[in-house]
Structure formats: C-alpha cells, structure tokens
C-alpha positions as CSV (number, residue, x, y, z in Angstrom):
1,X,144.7,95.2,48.2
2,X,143.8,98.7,46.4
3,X,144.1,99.3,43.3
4,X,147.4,101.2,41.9
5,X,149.0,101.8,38.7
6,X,151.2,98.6,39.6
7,X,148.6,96.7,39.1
8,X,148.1,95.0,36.1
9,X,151.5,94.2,36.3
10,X,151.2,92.7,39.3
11,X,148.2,90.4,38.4
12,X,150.6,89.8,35.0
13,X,153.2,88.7,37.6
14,X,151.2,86.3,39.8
15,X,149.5,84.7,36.5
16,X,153.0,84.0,35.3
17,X,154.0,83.0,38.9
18,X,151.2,80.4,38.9
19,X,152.0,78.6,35.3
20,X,155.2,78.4,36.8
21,X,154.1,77.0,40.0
22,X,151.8,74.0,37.9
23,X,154.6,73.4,35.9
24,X,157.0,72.7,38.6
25,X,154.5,70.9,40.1
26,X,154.4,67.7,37.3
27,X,158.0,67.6,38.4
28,X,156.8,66.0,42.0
29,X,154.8,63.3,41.0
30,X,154.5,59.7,41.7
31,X,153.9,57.6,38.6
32,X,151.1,55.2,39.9
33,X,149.7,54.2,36.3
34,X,148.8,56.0,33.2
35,X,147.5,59.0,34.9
36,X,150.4,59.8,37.5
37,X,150.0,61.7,41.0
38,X,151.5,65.4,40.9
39,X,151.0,68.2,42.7
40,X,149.8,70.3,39.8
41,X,146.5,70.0,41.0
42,X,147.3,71.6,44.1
43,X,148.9,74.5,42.3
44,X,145.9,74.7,39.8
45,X,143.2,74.9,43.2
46,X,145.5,77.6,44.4
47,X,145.8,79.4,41.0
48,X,141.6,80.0,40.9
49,X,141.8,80.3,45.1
50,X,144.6,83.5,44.7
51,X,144.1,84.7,41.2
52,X,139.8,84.3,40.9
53,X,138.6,82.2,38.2
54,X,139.7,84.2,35.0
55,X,142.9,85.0,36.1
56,X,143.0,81.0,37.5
57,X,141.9,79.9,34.2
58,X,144.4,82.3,32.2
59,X,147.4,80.9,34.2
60,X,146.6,77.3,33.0
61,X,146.2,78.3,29.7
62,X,149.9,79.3,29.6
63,X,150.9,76.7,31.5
64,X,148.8,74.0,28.7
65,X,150.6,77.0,26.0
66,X,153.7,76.6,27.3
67,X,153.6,72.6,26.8
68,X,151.6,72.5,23.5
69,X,154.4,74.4,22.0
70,X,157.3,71.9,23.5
71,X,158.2,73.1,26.6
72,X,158.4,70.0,29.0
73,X,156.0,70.7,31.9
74,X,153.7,68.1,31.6
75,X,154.2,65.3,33.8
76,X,157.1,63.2,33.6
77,X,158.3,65.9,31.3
78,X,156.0,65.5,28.6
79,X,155.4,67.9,26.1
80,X,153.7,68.4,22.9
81,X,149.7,68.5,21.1
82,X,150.4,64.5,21.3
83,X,150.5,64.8,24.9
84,X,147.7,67.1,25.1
85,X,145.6,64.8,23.2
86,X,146.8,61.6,24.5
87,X,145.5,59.7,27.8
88,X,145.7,62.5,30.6
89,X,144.8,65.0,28.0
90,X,141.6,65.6,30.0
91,X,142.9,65.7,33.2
92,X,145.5,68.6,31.9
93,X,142.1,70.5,30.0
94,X,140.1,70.0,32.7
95,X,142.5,71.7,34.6
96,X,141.5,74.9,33.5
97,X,137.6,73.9,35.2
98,X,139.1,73.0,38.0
99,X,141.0,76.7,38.6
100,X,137.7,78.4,37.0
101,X,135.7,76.4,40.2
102,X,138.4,77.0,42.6
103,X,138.0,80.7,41.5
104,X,134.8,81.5,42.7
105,X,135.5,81.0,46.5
106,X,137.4,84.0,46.0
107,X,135.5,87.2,47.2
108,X,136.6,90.3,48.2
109,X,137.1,89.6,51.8
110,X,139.1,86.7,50.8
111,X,138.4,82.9,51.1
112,X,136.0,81.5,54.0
113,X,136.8,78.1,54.7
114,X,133.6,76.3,53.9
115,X,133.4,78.1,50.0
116,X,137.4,76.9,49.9
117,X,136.0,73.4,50.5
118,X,132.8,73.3,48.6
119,X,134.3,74.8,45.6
120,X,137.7,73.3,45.8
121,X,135.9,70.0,46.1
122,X,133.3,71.0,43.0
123,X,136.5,71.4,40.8
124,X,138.0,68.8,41.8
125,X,135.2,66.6,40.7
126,X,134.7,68.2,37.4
127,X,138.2,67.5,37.1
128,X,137.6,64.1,37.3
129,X,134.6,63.5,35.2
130,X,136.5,65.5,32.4
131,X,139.9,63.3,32.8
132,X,137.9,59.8,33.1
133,X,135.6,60.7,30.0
134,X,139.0,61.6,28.2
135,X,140.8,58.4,29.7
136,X,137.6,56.3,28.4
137,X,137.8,57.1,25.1
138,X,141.2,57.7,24.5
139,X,142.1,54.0,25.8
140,X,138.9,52.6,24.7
141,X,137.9,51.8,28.4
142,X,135.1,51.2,30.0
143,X,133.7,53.2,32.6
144,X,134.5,50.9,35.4
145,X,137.9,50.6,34.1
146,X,138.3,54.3,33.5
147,X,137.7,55.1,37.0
148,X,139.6,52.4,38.6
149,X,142.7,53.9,36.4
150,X,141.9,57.7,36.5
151,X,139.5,58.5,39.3
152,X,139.9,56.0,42.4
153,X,143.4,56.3,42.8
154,X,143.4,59.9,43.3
155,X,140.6,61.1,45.2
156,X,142.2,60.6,48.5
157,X,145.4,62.6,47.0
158,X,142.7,65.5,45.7
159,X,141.0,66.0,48.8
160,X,144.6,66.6,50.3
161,X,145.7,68.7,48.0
162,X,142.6,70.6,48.1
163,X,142.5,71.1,51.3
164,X,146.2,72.8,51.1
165,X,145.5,74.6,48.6
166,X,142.8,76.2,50.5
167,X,144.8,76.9,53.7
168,X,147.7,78.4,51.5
169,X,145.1,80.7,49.2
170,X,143.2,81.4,52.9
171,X,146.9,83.1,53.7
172,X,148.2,84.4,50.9
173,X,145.3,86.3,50.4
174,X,145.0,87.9,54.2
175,X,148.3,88.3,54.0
176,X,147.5,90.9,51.2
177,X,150.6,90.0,48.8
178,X,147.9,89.2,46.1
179,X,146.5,91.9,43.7
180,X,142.1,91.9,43.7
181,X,140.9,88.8,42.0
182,X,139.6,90.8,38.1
C-alpha cells in the first residue's frame, strides 16, 4: 500500500484494531490448568504478521496497558499488575516477543509461507521459554513440572494457531487493506 497522508492514522487504527483483537481473544479460551488455552496467541502472531514487529509489539503493549490499569482483557477476565505479575505473567510479557518474531516475516512483498512458519514458530517458542521460566518461579516449580503445566499442553494448540495466523496475515496483507509495515 503507498504511502498517503492517511497514513499514520491508518497504522494508529490497525494497532488499536489488533489490542482489540488479543483482548477479545482471552474471551475464547478453554481453561485447561493454570495457564488456560486462548486464542490471543493467534491474534498476537497476526499482530507482528500484519502490523511488522514494532507496530506488533506496540499493539501488545496497549493491550498489556489496557489490563495493568484494570480493564479485564486478560484471560478469564483478569485484570490488574497482580495479574501481570502472577503465574501467566510471562506468557502475557512474552507476548510482546512473540509479535516482535512474528514481525519480521513481514517484508514488503508481504509474507512467504515458509518465513510465516519459521518465524511464527521462533515466537512461539520464545513465547514458551519466557511463560515456563515465569510459571517456574512464580509457582516454585520445577522445570519438569513447569513444562508439563505451561509448555506441553499447548504446543499442539500453538502450532494451530500459528499456522492461521499465517494464512490470515498471508491475506490480509495481498489483499492490501493493511498500511506498510514501519
């Protein structure tokens, strides 16, 4: 998409749009355990697939803004710095790495499918070492424990999701409704 004076506040849009979009997504989610499934994570791949990794990263530091400060858009309608700092508090920070990953498929001729899938899959797993170190010590865990609770569980679910993510960022962005990743 070229560049126009609409711009900026398009990107500002689509940012917004995106928070909105991981919020809503802790609102489907399947509570397996202390960590529960969502589909946040598909809307945080997405974010950094559509939006390029700054932009990525800047929508899920509203979304993390918008739920420090009260708003319920954690999972399970959660809110609050206790929240953030409490068992899934690394898998919500590390959702920020994950959308910075996802991100840098993005080029200017779009999203090929095999830097979709190496980079959405490089996320996802920085995703997971981040969560399971935060689950560790949070819950005083051990490793083994900490990926049996945080990990396991959810790597067929992230592969999923990632792969989605990358079929709906390969469209959205040849459809050209997305402003250049900057």
């Amino acid at each position: 998409m070229k560049t126009t004076p609409l711009t900026d506040i398009h990107r500002l849009t689509w940012t917004a749009l995106m928070a909105a979009l991981i919020a809503a997504g802790a609102c489907v989610n399947l509570p397996i355990g202390p960590v529960p499934v969502s589909m946040q994570t598909f809307f945080v791949a997405l974010a950094g697939f559509v939006l390029g990794p700054r932009r990525g990263a800047l929508a899920v530091g509203l979304y993390l803004l918008a739920g420090a400060v009260g708003l319920p858009v954690f999972a399970g309608g959660r809110s609050g710095l206790g929240h953030l700092f409490g068992p899934t508090g690394g898998f919500l920070v590390g959702f920020a790495a994950y959308a910075i990953i996802a991100g840098l498929a993005r080029t200017d001729d779009g999203i090929s499918w095999a830097r979709g899938f190496v980079f959405g899959i490089l996320g996802m797993v920085l995703l997971f070492l981040m969560g399971a170190a935060w689950l560790k010590f949070s819950l005083n865990l051990t490793w083994t424990r900490a990926w049996a609770l945080g990990v396991a569980p959810f790597l067929l679910w992230g592969l999923i999701k990632t792969s989605l993510a990358v079929i709906a960022g390969r469209y959205l962005v040849r459809a050209g409704l997305l402003p250049a990743s900057a």
